[in-house]
C-alpha positions, 0 to 999 in steps of 0.5 A, a space after each residue: 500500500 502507498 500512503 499519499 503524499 497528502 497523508 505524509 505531508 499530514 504526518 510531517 506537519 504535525 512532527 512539525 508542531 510536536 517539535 515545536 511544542 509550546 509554541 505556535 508554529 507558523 504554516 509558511 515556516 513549515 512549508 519553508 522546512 519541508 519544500 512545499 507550497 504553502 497551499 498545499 499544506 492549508 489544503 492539508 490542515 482543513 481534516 486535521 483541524 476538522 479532527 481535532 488534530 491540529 488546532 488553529 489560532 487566528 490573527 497577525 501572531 497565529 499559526 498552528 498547533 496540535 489539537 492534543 498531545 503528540 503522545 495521543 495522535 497515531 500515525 493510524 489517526 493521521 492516515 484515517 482522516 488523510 486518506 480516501 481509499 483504503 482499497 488495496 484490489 479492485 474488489 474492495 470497492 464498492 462498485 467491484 467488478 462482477 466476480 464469481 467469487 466477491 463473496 468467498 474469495 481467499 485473495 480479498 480475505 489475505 488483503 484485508 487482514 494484510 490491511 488490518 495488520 498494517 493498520 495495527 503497525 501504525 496505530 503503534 506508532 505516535 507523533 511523539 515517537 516519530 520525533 523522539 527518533 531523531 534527537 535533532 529533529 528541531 535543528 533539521 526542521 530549521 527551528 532553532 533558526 526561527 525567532 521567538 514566536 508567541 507561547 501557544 497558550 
């Protein structure tokens, strides 16, 4: 399965706001960290927000945080409200093509528990974990380069 580059730029938008912890982190300076449109990335916080995974702060000193804890948001989380389709062959839409077999099939039955299973793997996994891998993650994202920003209160 191939994660959209939707769902990734989610993912590396909130490792963004966990390490910036304490602190309203700006949409323009995380497009600046990851190389991306700035549209792009609004695009993305819309069912994050909607989630309540990220919250927004209005007005000349606003920006974004996280909606919870990072301990709390999984990358399952993420990629649940990212993520469109989880169809993984043909027969697992709706609109399946006329098979013999949709009913009894032991392919359909192998892919979704392969699904469940990389499901469960992510669900293991949390924002916080993705950034307390890598113990310099502020100064690659260019954090400790940006000035003092307001104190997400």
């Amino acid at each position: 399965m191939r994660l959209t580059r939707q769902t990734n730029y989610a993912i590396r938008m909130l490792m963004y706001c966990a390490a910036n912890e304490g602190r309203l982190s700006r949409v323009p300076d995380i497009a600046k960290a990851y190389a991306v449109s700035e549209l792009f990335l609004f695009k993305i916080l819309q069912p994050l927000v909607e989630h309540g995974l990220v919250q927004t702060v209005r007005g000349r000193n606003g920006g974004v945080r996280l909606g919870k804890a990072a301990t709390a948001i999984t990358i399952f989380d993420v990629v649940r409200v990212t993520e469109e389709s989880f169809a993984m062959a043909e027969c697992f839409d709706n609109d399946a093509a006329e098979c013999p077999l949709i009913d009894s099939c032991a392919l359909n039955s192998a892919l979704r528990e392969a699904l469940g299973a990389f499901f469960e793997v992510l669900a293991k996994y949390s924002i916080a974990d993705l950034v307390k891998a890598r113990p310099n993650v502020r100064m690659l994202l260019g954090l400790d380069e940006l000035q003092p920003q307001l104190a997400a209160g």
